[in-house]
N, C-alpha and C positions, 0 to 999 in steps of 0.2 A: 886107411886108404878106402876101405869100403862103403865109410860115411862120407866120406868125401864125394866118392862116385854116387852115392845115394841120393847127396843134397843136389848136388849136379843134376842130374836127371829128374829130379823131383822140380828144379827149379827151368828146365826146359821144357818139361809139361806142363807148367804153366803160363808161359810167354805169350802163347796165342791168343789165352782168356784177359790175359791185361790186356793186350791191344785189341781186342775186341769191341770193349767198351768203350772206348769213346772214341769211336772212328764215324759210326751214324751221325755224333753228337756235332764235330768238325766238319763232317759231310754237309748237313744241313746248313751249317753255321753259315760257311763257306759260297756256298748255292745262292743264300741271299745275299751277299756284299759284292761288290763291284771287284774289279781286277786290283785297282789299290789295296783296299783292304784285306783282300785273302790274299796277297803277298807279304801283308803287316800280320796277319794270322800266320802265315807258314814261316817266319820268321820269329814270332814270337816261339812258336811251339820250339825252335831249333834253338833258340836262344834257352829255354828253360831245359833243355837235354844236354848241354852243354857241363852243366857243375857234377851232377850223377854219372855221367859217362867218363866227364874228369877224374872223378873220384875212383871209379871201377879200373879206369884203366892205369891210372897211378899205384893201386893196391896190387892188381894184375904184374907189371912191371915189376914192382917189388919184389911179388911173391916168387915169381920165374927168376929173379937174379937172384936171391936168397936161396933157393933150389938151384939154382946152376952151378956154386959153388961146390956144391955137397959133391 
């Protein structure tokens, strides 16, 4: 239980330095393209979060109904 809590927290201290990094990079990107395009950028970026957060939250599901039984 305690690596668990370990990986947990060790993996929520680091959430902010992911998103850090490429937020200037989309900001800029963004600032030059017209309103079509940074709608095709904010879409793209939702469109590639989609398969990872699929995955997480499939595994997530899993894990809470394997643990619910117990």
């Amino acid at each position: 239980m305690k690596k668990i809590l370990l990986t947990a927290v060790l993996f929520l201290a680091t959430i902010p330095a992911m998103h850090g990094q490429g937020c200037s990079v989309c900001t800029k990107t963004a600032q030059g393209l017209d309103n079509k395009s940074a709608n095709g950028l904010n879409a793209g970026i939702i469109y590639l979060a989609f398969l990872p957060l699929g995955i997480m939250g499939t595994l997530g599901y899993l894990w809470w109904k394997g643990n619910r039984k117990n």
